[in-house]
C-alpha positions as CSV (number, residue, x, y, z in Angstrom):
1,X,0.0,0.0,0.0
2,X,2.7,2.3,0.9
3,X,4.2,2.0,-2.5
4,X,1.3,2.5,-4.1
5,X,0.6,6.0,-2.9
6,X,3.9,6.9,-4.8
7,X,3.8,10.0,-6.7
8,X,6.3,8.2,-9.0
9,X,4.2,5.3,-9.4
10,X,1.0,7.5,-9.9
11,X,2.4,9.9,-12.2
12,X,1.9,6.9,-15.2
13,X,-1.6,6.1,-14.5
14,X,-2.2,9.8,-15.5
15,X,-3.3,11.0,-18.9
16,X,-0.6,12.9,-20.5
17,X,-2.7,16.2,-20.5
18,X,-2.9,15.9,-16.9
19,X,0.5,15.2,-17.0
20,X,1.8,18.5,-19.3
21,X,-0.5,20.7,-17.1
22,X,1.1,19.9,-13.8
23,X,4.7,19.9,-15.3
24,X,3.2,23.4,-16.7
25,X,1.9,24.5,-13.2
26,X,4.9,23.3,-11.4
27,X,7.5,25.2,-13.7
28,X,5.3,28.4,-13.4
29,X,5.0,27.8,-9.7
30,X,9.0,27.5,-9.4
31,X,9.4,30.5,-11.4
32,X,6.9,32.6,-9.3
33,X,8.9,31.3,-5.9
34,X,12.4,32.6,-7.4
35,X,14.5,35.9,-6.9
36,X,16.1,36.9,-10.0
37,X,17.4,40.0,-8.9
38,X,19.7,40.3,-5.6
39,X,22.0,43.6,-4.7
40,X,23.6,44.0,-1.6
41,X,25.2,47.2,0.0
42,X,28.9,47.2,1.0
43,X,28.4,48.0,4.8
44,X,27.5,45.2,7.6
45,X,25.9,45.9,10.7
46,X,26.2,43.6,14.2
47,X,24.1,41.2,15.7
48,X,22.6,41.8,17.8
49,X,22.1,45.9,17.4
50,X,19.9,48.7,17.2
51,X,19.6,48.8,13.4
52,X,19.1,44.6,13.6
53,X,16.1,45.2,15.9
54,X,14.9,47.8,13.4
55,X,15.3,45.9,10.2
56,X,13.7,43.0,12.1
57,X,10.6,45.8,12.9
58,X,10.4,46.9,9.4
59,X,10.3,43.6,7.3
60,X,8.0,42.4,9.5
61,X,5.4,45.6,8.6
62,X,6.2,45.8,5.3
63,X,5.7,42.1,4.9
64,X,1.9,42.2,6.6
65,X,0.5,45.5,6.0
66,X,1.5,46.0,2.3
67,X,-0.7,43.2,1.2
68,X,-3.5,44.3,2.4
69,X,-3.5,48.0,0.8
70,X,-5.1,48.8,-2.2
71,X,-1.7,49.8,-4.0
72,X,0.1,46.7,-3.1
73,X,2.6,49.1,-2.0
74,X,4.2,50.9,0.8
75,X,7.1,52.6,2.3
76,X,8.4,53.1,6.0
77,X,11.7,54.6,8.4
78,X,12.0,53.1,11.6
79,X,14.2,54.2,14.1
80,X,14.6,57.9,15.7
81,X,18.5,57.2,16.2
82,X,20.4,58.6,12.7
83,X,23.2,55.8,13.3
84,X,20.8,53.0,13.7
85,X,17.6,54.3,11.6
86,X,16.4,52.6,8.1
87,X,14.4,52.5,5.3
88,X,12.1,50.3,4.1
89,X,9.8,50.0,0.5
90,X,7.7,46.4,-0.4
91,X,5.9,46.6,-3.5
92,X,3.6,43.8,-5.5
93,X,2.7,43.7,-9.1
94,X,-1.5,45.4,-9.6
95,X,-2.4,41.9,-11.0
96,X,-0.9,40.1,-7.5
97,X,-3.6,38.9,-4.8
98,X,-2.6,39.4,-1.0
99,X,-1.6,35.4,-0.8
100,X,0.8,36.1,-3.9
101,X,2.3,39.5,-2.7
102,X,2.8,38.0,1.2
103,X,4.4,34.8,0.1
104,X,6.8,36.7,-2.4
105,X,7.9,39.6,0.1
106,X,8.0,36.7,2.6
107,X,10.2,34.7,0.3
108,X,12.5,38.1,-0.3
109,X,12.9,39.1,3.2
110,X,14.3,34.9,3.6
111,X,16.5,35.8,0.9
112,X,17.5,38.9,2.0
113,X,18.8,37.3,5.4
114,X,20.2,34.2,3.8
115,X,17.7,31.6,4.1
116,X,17.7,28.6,1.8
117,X,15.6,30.2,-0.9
118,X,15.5,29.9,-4.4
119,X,17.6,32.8,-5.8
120,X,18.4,32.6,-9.5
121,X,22.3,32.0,-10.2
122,X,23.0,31.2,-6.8
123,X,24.0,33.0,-4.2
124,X,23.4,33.7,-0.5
125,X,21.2,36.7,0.4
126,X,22.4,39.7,2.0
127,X,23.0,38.5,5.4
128,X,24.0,41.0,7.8
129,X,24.1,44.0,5.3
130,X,23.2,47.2,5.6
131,X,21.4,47.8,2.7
132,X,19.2,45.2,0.0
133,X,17.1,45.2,-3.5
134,X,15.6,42.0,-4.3
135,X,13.4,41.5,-7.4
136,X,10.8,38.5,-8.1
137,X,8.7,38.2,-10.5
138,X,5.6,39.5,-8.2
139,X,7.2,42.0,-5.9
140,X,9.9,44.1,-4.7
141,X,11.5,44.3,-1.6
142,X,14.1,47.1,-0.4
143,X,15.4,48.1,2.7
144,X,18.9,50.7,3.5
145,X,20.5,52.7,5.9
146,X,20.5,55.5,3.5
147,X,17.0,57.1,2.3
148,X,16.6,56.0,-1.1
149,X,13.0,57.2,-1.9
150,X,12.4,58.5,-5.5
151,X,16.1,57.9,-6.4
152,X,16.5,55.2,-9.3
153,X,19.0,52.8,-8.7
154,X,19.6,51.1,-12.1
155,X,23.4,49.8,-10.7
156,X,22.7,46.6,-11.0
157,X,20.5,44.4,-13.6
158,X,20.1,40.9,-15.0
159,X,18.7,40.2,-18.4
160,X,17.5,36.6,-19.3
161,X,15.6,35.5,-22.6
162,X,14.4,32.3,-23.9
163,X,17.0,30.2,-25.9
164,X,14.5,30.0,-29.3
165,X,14.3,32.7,-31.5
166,X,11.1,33.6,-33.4
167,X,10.6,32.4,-37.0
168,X,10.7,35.8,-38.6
169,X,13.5,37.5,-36.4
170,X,13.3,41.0,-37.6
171,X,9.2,41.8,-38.1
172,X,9.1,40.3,-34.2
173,X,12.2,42.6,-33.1
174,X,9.7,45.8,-34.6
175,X,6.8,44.5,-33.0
176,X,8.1,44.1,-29.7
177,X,9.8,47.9,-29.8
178,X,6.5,49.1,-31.1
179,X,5.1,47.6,-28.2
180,X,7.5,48.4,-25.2
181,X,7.4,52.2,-27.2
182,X,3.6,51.6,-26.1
183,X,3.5,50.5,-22.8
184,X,6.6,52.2,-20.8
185,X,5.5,55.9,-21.1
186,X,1.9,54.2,-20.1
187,X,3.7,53.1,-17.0
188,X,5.6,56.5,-16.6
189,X,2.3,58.1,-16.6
190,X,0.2,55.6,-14.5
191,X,0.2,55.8,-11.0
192,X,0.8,52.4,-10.3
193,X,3.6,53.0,-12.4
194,X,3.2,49.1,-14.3
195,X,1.5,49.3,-17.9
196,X,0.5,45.9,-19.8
197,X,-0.5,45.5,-23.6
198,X,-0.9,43.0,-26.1
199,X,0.4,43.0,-29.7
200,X,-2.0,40.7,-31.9
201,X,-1.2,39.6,-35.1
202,X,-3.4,37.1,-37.7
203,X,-0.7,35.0,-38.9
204,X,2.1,35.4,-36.1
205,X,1.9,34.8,-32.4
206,X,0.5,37.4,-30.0
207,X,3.1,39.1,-28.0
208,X,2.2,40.2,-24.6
209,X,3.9,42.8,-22.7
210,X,4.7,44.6,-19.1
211,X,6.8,47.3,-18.1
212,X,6.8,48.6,-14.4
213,X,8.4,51.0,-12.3
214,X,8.8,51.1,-8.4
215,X,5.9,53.4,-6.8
216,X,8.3,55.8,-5.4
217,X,9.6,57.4,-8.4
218,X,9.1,60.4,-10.7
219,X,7.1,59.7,-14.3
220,X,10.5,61.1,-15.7
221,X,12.7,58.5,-13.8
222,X,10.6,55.8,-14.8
223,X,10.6,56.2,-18.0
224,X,14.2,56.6,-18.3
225,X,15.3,53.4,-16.4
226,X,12.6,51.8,-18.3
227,X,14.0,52.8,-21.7
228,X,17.7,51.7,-20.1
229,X,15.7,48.3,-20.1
230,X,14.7,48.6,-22.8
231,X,18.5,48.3,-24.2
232,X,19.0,45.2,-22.6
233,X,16.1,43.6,-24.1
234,X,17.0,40.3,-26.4
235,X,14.3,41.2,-28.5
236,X,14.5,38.5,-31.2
237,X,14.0,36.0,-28.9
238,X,10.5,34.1,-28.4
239,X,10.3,35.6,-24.7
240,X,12.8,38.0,-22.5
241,X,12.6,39.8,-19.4
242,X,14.9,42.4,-17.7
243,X,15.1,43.2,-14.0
244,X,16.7,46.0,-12.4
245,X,16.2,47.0,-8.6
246,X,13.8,50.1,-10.3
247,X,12.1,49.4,-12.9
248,X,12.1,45.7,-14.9
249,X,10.7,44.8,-18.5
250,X,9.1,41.5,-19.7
251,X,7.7,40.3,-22.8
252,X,6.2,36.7,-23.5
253,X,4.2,34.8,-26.3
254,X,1.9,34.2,-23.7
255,X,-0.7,36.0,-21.3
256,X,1.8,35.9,-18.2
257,X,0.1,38.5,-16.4
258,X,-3.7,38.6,-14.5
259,X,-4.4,42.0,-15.4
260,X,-6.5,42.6,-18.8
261,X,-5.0,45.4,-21.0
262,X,-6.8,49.0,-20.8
263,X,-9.2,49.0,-24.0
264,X,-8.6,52.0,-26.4
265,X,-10.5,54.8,-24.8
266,X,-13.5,55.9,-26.5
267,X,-14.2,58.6,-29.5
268,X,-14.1,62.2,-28.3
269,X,-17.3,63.9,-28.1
270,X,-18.0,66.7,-30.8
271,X,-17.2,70.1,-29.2
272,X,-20.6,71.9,-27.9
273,X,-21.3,75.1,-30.7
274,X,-19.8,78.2,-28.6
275,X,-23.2,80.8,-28.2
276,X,-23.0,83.7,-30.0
277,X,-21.5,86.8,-28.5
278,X,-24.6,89.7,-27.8
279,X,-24.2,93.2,-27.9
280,X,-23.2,96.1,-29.8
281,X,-20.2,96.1,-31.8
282,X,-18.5,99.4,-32.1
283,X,-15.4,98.2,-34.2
284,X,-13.0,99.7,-31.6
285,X,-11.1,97.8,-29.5
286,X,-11.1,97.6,-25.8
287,X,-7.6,98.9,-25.4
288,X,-6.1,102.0,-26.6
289,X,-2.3,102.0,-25.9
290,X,0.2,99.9,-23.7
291,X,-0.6,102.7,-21.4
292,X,-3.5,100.9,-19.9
293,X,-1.3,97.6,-18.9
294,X,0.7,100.0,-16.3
295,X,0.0,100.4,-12.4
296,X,1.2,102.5,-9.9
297,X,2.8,100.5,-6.7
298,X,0.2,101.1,-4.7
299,X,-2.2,99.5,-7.1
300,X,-0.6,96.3,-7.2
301,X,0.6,96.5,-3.1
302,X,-3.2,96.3,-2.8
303,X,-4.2,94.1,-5.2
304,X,-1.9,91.6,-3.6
305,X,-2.5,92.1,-0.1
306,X,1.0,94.1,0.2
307,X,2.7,91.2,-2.0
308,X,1.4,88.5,0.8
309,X,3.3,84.9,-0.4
310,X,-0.1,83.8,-0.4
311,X,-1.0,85.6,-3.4
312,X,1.9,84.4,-5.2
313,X,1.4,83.1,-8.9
314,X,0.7,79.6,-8.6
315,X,-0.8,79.4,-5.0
316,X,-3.5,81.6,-2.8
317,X,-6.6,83.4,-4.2
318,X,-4.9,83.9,-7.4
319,X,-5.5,80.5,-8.7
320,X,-3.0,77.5,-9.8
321,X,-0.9,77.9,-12.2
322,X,1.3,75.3,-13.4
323,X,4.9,76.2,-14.9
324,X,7.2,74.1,-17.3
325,X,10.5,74.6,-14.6
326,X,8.3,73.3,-11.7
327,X,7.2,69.7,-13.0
328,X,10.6,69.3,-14.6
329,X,12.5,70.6,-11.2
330,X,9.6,67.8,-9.6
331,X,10.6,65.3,-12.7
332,X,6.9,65.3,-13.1
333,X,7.4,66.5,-17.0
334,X,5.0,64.4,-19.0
335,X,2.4,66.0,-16.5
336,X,2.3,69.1,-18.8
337,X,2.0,67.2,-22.2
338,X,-1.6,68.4,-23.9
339,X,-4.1,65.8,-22.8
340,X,-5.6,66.1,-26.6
341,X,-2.5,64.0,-27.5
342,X,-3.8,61.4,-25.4
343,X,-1.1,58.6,-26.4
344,X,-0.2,59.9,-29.9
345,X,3.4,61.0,-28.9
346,X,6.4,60.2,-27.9
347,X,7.2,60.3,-24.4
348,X,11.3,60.5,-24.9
349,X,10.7,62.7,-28.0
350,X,8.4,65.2,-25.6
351,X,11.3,65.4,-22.7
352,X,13.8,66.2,-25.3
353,X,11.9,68.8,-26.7
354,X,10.7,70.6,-23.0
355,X,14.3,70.3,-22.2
356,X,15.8,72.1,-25.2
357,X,13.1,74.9,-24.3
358,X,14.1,75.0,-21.0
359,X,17.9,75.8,-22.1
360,X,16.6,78.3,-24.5
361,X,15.6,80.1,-21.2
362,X,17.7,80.2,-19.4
363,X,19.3,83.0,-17.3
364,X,22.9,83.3,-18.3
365,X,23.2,84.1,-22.1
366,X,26.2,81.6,-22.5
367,X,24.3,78.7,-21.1
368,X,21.4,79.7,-24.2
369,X,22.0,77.2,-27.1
370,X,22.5,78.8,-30.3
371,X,19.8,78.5,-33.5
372,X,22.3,75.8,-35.0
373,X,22.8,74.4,-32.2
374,X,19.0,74.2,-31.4
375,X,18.6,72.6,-34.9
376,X,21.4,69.4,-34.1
377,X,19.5,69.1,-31.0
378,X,16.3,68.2,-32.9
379,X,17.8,66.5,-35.7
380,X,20.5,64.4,-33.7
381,X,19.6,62.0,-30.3
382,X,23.6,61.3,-30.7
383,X,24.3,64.3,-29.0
384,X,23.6,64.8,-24.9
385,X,21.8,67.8,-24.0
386,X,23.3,69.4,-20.9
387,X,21.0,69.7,-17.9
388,X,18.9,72.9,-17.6
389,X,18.9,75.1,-14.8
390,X,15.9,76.8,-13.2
391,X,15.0,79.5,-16.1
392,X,15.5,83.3,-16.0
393,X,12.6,86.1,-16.7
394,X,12.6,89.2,-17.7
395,X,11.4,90.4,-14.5
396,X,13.7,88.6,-12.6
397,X,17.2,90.1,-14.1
398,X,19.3,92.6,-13.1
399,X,16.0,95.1,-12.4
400,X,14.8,92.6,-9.6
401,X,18.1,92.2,-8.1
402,X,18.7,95.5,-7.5
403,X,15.0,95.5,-5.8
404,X,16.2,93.4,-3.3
405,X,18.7,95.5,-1.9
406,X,16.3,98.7,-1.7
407,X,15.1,99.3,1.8
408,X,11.7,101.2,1.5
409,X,8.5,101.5,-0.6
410,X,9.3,104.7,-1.7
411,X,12.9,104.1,-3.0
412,X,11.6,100.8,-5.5
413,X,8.7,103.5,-6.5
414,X,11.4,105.6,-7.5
415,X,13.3,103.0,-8.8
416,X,10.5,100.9,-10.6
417,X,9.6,104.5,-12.2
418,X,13.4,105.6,-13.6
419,X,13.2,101.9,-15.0
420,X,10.0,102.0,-16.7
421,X,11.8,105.4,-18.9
422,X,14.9,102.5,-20.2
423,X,14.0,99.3,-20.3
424,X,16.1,96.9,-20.7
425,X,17.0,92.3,-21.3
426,X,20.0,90.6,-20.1
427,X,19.8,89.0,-23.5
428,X,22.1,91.0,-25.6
429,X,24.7,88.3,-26.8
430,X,22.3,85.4,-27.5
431,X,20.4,86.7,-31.0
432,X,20.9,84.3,-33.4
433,X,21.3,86.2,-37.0
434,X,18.8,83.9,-39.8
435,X,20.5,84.7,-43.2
436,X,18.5,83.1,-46.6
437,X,20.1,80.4,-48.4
């Protein structure tokens, strides 16, 4: 009897359907269960200690609360102390349930501490380190003595494909770049910061795709260590997936997510006919002269509650208003894209373009591109564009910092006044001569 309840002996008595679907099952379960991705820091702590008590106290919230949230995602500091304080981020895929997500963060903190779990290639954890990324295929785990919040790390990555290539090599390569081109600023842009899509095709296999980003950072970081992915992608083969402690890429033959992809969104309305405009058209208009645009300082110290920060443009009663340097400064760039463009763009080509605007702005005339060099900028992705500073406005040259060291009321009235008579731009070097061909 005892032989006969045998797995091995079973296993034959079983139709081979049954049999492919449990080897299936199995293989997919394995591969759930293992942590591709491991990085360690470079600095230990002791045992026992103050920051082992900590970690101990964080893995074991992130590991039962973040389950149970909504976002499958959360991030934590414990510890008061500087010297013995840490910080902690667990994340699970959208399409995860709460079993999935607490058995893979589970699985990851073993790993982390050097418990016999599967980790792929080998290898031992991070046990007594400082600092540790792991990546599964479900869920992130990471935990350091440094913060780390809405900073990418893309120092480390692993890159794995399926040995058999598909049977048309290049058409598949253009279909999976047309695809990760899809999904990776959708996954910049979401707030979940994971994006899925399908590419169907009649007479070649479906290709289904994922790209997702940690919670924690920027749209603009995300789609940049995406598109680093992106590099590493093999993507001739059948099947590839590339992990790095941010952001990871995958692309299959076959559904390997839960999640259904979004369907297109639907047709615009037609725009509402604007009302005619009543009354009695005199064929004048409103406004004279550039006269009417000027107003005395006591107008405007009125107007703005004696320049109260509260009534500052942007904030207060004065209403939101939402500025190019501010989202890029916030790398929160694609924010400010039209919405009419809906997904009909190019999220890198976008950035570039913001960014060369924000250089033509800026405050030092030397650090202002010239028109040729404006025009390899748009022609050439070869070339690195140097990294804007926060741009400089007419009102805020050389007349604004001499405000600042006036004293009273009276003396920037005077001053404001003796300036309105010569105006003047720092911009004097920076005019780009257009001569025809």
């Amino acid at each position: 009897m005892a032989a006969a309840s045998s797995p091995r002996l079973l296993l034959p008595l079983l139709p081979p359907l049954q049999i492919i679907l449990l080897l299936f099952l199995a293989a997919k379960s394995s591969a759930q269960q293992t942590i591709y991705l491991v990085y360690c820091g470079n600095t230990n702590y002791t045992s026992p200690s103050a920051y082992e008590s900590n970690l101990h106290a964080l893995i074991s919230n992130l590991t039962a609360s973040t389950p149970n949230l909504p976002s499958l995602y959360s991030n934590i500091t414990v510890g008061s102390n500087p010297s013995s304080q840490i910080y902690g981020l667990a994340q699970c895929r959208p399409d995860a349930t709460p079993a999935t997500c607490f058995d893979c963060l589970n699985r990851s903190a073993a790993a982390a501490a050097g418990d016999r779990v599967p980790i792929f290639g080998g290898g031992s954890g991070c046990p007594l380190r400082k600092s540790a990324s792991l990546r599964a295929d479900l869920c992130v785990l990471r935990y350091s003595d440094q913060r780390f919040f809405s900073k990418p790390e893309e120092t480390s990555d692993l890159s794995l494909a399926h040995n058999a290539n598909a049977s048309d090599p290049d058409r598949f390569r253009q279909r999976v770049n047309d695809l990760m081109a899809e999904i990776t600023p959708e996954a910049a842009k979401a707030e979940s910061r994971f994006a899925v899509g399908v590419s169907n095709s009649s007479n070649l296999e479906d290709i289904y795709g994922m790209a997702w980003c940690t919670r924690d950072l920027y749209s603009d970081d995300c789609l940049l260590c995406l598109q680093q992915a992106i590099g590493d992608l093999e993507s001739t083969s059948v099947g590839a997936r590339v992990f790095l402690v941010s952001c990871s890429l995958r692309f299959e033959t076959y559904a390997f997510f839960s999640q259904s992809p979004p369907s297109p969104p639907p047709p615009p309305q037609p725009a509402a006919p604007l009302p005619a405009a009543v009354g009695n058209d005199t064929g004048q208009e409103n406004i004279g002269s550039a006269e009417n645009f000027l107003f005395n300082l006591g107008t405007i110290r009125t107007a703005t509650s004696n320049f109260s920060e509260e009534n500052e443009l942007g904030k207060g009663g004065f209403g939101p208003v939402y500025k190019v340097w501010h989202h890029w400064d916030q790398k929160m760039t694609l924010q400010i894209v039209d919405e009419c463009l809906e997904d009909e763009y190019n999220a890198t080509e976008a950035l570039r373009c913001i960014q060369i605007g924000l250089l033509c702005v800026q405050n030092e005339p030397s650090q202002r591109p010239s028109m040729a060099s404006v025009m390899l900028m748009f022609s050439s992705y070869s070339s690195s564009l140097p990294v804007p500073l926060m741009p400089g406005f007419y009102i805020r040259g050389a007349f604004s910092n001499e405000i600042k060291s006036q004293t009273s009321a009276s003396e920037i009235e005077i001053h404001a006044s003796n300036n309105m008579k010569s105006p003047n731009s720092e911009n004097v070097i920076s005019i780009s001569d257009v001569e025809p061909r």
